[in-house]
C-alpha positions as CSV (number, residue, x, y, z in Angstrom):
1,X,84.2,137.1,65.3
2,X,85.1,135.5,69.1
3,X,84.9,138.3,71.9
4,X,88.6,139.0,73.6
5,X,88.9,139.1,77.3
6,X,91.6,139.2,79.4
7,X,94.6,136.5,80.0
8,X,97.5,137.0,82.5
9,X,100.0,134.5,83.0
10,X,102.5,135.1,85.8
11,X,105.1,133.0,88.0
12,X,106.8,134.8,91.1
13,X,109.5,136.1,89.1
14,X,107.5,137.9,86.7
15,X,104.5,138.8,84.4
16,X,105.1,136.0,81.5
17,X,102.4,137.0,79.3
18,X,99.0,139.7,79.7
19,X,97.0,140.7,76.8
20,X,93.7,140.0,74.9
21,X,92.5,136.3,73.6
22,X,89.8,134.9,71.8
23,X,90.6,131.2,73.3
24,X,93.2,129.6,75.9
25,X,93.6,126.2,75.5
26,X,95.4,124.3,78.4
27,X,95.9,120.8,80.5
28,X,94.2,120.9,84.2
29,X,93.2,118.7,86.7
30,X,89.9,118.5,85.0
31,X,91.4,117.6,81.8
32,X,91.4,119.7,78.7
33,X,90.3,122.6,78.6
34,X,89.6,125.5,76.3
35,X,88.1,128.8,77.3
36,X,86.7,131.5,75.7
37,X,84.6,134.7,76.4
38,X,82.7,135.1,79.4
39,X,83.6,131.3,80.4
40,X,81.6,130.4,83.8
41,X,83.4,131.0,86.8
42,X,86.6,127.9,87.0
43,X,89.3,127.3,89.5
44,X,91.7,124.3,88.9
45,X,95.5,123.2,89.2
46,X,97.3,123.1,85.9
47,X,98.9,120.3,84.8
48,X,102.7,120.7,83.2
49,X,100.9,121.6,80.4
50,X,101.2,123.4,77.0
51,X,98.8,126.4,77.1
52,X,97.7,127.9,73.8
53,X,96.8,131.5,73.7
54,X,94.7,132.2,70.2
55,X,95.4,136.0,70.0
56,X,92.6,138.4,68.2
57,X,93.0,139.6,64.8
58,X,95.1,142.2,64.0
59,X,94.4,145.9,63.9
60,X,95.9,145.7,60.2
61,X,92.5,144.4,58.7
62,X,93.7,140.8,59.0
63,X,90.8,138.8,60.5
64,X,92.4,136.2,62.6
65,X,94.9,136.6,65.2
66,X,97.9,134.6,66.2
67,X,99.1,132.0,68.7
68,X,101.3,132.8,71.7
69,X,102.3,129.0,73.1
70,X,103.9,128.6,76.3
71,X,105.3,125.9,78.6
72,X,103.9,126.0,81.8
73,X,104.9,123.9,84.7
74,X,101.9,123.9,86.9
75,X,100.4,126.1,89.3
76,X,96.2,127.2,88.9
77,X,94.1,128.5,86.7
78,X,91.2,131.2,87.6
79,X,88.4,132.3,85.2
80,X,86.4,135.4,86.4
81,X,83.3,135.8,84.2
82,X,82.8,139.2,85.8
83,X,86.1,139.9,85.1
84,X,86.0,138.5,81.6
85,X,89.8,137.3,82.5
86,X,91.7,133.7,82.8
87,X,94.5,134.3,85.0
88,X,97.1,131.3,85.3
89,X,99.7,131.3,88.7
90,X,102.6,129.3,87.5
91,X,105.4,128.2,89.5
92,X,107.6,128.0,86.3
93,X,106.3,129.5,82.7
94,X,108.0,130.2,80.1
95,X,107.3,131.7,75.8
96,X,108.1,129.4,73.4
97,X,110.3,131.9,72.4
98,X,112.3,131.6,75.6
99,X,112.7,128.1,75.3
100,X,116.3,126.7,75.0
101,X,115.6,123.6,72.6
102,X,118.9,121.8,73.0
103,X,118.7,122.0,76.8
104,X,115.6,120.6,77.0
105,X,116.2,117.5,74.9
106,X,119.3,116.7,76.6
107,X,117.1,117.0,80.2
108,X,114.7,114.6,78.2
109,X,117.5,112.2,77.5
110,X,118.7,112.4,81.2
111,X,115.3,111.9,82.4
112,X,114.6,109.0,79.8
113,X,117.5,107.4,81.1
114,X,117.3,107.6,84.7
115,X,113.8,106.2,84.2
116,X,115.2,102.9,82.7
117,X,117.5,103.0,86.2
118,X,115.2,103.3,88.3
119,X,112.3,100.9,86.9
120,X,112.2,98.1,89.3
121,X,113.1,95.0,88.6
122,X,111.1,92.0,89.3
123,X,112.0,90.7,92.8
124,X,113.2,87.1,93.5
125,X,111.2,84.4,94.7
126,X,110.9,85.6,98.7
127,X,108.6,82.7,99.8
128,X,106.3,85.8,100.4
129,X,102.6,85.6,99.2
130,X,102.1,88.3,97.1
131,X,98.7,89.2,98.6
132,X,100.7,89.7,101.8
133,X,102.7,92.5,100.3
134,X,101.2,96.6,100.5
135,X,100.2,97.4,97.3
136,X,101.9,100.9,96.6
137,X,100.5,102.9,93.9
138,X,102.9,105.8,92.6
139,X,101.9,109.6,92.5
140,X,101.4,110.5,88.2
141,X,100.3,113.5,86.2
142,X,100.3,116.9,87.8
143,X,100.4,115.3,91.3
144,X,103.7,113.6,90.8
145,X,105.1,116.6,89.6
146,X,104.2,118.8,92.7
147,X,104.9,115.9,95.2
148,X,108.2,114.6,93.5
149,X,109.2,117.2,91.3
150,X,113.1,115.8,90.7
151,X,111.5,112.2,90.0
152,X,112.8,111.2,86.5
153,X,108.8,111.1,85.0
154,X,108.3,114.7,86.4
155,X,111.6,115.8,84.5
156,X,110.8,114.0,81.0
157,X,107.2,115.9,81.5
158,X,108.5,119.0,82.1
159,X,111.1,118.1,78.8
160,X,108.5,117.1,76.7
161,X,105.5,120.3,77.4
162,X,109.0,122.8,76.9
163,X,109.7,121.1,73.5
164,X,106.1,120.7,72.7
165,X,105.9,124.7,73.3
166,X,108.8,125.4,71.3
167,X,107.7,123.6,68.5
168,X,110.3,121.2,68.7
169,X,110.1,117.6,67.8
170,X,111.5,115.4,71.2
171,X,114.6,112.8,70.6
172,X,113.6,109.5,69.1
């Protein structure tokens, strides 16, 4: 039987979720991560990320817990091993039980579709070398979401972790 420790997940707004685990599964900067009891000492930024809280068992003799999934939208994550606790500062969080399902496919859709707008489209001869021109590569992951949070692949991210929380299968 896993050890429970402490998880707290909070936003500005609000406390989203505090109580005992046995495991917290999550997206950071470091990749995947999972962490249980007495987990050494971690600090790290959190992707826009599912994270999976595996509750303890039940007092009512059942031996293994549940699972509390929420949709979080980065911010950091902070394991104290003297604390026993994982503690994740969100800018946005939200239960999968919060989660307004039809909303967030049609902000996938509008996302989807600005993408297709916005991809660039191959540029007409010039008479430029193409060694002559600045190679720009474009912010992704968890750092495109913090420095360009309306971009359209920061939106479909966000779409796709809230329907991924919710248990939702995202418009094909």
């Amino acid at each position: 039987m896993a050890t429970p420790f402490h998880v707290e997940i909070v936003t500005p707004e609000r406390t989203v979720y505090s109580g005992e685990a046995d495991e917290v599964s999550m997206r950071t900067d470091a990749g995947e991560i999972a962490f249980l009891a007495h987990h050494e000492d971690f600090i790290g930024a959190a992707d826009v990320t599912v994270v999976r809280v595996t509750t303890p068992g039940g007092g009512d003799g059942t031996e293994h817990g549940g699972e509390v999934r929420l949709a979080v939208h980065g911010g950091f994550v902070h394991v104290d091993q003297d604390e026993n606790s994982v503690r994740i500062l969100a800018g946005v969080a939200e239960l999968a039980s919060e989660i307004d399902v039809e909303r967030a496919r049609r902000a996938l859709e509008a996302a989807e579709a600005s993408e297709v707008a916005a991809t660039p489209q191959p540029a007409a001869a010039s008479g430029h070398d193409a060694e002559t021109r600045p190679v720009v590569v474009p912010p992704v992951g968890s750092l495109l979401a913090m420095l360009e949070p309306d971009a359209p692949e920061a939106a479909a991210k966000r779409a796709r972790v809230r329907l991924d929380a919710a248990g939702a299968a995202a418009p094909t």
